[in-house]
DRENDO-1510 file (C-alpha; in Angstrom, 1 decimal, always signed):
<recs>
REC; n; res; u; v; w
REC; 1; UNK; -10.4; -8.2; -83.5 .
REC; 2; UNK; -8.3; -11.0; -84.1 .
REC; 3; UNK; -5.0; -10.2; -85.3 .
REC; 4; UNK; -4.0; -11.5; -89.1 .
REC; 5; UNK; -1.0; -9.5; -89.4 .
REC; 6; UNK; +1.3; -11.1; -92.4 .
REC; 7; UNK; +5.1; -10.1; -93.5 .
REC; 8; UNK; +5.1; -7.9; -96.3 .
REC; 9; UNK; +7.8; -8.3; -98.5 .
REC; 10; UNK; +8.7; -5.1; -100.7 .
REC; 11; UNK; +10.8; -6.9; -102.7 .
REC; 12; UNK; +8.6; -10.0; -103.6 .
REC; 13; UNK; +6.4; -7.3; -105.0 .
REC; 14; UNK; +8.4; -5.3; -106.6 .
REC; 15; UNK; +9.9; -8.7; -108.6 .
REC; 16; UNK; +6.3; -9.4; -109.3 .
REC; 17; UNK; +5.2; -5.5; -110.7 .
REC; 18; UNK; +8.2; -6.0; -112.8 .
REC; 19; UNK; +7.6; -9.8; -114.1 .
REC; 20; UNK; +4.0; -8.8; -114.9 .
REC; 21; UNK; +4.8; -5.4; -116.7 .
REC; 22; UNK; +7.1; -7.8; -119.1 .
REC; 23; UNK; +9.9; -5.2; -119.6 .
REC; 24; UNK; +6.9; -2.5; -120.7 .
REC; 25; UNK; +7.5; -0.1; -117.2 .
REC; 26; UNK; +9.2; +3.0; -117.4 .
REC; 27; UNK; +8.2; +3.1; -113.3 .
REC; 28; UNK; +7.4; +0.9; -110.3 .
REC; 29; UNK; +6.5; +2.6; -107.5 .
REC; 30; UNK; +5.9; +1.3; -103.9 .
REC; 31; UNK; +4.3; +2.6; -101.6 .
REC; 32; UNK; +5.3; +1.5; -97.8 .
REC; 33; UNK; +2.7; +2.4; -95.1 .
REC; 34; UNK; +3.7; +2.2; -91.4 .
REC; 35; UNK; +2.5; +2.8; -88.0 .
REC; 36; UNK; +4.4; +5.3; -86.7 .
REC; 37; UNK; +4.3; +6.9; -82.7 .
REC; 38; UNK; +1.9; +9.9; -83.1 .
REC; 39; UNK; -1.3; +10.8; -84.8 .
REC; 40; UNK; -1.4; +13.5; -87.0 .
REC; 41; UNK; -2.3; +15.6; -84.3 .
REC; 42; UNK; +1.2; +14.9; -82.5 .
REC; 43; UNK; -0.7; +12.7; -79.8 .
REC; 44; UNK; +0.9; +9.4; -78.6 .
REC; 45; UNK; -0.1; +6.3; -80.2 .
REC; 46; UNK; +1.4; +2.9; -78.8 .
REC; 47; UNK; -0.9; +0.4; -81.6 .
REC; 48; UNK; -3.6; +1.1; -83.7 .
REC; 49; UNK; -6.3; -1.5; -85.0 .
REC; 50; UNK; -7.0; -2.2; -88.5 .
REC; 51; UNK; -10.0; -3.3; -90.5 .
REC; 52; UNK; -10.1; -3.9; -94.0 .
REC; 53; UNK; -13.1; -4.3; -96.6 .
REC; 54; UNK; -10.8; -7.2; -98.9 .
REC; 55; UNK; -14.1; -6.6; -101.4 .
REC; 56; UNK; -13.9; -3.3; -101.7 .
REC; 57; UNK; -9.7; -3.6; -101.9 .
REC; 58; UNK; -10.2; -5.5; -105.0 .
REC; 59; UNK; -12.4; -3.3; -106.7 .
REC; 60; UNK; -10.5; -0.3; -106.4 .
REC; 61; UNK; -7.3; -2.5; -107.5 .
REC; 62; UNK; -9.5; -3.3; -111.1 .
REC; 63; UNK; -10.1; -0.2; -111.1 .
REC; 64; UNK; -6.3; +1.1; -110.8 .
REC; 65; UNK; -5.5; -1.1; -113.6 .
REC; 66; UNK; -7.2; +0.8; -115.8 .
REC; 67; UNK; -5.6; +3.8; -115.3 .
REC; 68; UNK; -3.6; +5.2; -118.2 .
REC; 69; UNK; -0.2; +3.6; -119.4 .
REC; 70; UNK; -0.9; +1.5; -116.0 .
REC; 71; UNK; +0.7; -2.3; -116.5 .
REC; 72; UNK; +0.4; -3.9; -113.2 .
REC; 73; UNK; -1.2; -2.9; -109.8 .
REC; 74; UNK; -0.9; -4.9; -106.0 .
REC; 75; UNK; -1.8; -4.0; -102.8 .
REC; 76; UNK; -1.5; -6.1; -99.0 .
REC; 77; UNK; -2.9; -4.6; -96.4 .
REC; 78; UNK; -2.4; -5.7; -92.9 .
REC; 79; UNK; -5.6; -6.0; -91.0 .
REC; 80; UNK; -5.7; -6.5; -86.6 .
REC; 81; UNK; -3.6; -4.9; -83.9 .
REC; 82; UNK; -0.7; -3.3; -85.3 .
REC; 83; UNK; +2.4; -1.8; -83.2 .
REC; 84; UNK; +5.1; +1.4; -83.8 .
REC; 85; UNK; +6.9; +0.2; -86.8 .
REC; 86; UNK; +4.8; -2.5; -88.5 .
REC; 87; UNK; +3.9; -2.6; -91.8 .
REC; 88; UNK; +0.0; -1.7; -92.4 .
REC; 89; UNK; +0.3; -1.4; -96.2 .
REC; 90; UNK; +1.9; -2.1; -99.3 .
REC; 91; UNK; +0.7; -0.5; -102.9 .
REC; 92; UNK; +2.6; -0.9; -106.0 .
REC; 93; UNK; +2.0; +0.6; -108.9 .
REC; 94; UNK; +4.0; -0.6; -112.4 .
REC; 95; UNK; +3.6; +1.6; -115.4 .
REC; 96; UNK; +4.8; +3.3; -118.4 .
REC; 97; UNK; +5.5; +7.1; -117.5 .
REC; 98; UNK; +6.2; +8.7; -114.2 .
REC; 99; UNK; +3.2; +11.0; -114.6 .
REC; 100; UNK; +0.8; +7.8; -114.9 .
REC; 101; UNK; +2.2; +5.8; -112.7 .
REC; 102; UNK; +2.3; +8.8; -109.7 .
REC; 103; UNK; -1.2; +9.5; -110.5 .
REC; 104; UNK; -2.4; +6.0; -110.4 .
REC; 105; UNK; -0.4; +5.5; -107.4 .
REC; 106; UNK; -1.7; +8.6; -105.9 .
REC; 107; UNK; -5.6; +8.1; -106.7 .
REC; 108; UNK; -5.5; +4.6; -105.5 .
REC; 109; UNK; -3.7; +5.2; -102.2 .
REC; 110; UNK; -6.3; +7.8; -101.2 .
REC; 111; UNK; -9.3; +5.8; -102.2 .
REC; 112; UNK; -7.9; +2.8; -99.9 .
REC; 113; UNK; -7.2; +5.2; -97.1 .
REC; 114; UNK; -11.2; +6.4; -97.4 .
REC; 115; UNK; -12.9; +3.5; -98.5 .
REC; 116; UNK; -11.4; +0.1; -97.7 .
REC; 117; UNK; -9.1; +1.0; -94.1 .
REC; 118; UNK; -10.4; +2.0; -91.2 .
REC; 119; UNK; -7.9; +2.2; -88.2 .
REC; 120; UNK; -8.6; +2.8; -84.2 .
REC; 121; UNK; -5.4; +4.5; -82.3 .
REC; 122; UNK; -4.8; +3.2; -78.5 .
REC; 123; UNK; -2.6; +5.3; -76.4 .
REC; 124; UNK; -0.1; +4.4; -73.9 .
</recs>
């Protein structure tokens, strides 16, 4: 797989979250999604490979929006061969109330982790 791996910038989104919840959030919460040196079995992992379904992304990301007290909702999602320590995914999430926007946030993570990532670990 070709490798399309872009710089995500935390802080461009979290300016944007806040421009488009016009002063209305309570919350923005990012989430920052990294490869890291192990599975979650404690093997050794040296890069993993990441495919994303961008159609599916999108969906779920409508469908985040209209979540209660929820004003503004982003995701970027690296896609390709990824080493220890990149970035594989940023999800904000800008709402009213901590409870919304943690189980908006919450909700959409998972379904991007089951329905729109898949990811092969390589080992030294």
């Amino acid at each position: 797989m070709a490798n399309v791996q872009k710089t995500l910038d935390m802080e461009a989104m979290r300016r944007r979250l806040k421009a488009a919840s016009a002063g209305r959030a309570g919350m923005i919460l990012i989430h920052n999604g990294v490869v890291r040196n192990s599975s979650r079995s404690g093997e050794a992992v040296s890069t993993i490979d990441v495919s994303v379904n961008r159609t599916r992304l999108e969906e779920i990301l409508t469908n985040a929006r209209q979540h209660p007290g929820i004003l503004a909702v982003e995701a970027e999602v690296n896609e390709g061969v990824l080493e220890v320590g990149d970035d594989v995914m940023l999800l904000g999430v800008a709402g009213d109330i901590r409870d919304n926007v943690l189980a908006c946030l919450t909700d959409t993570l998972n379904r991007i982790k089951k329905e729109v990532t898949s990811k092969k670990e390589y080992r030294p």
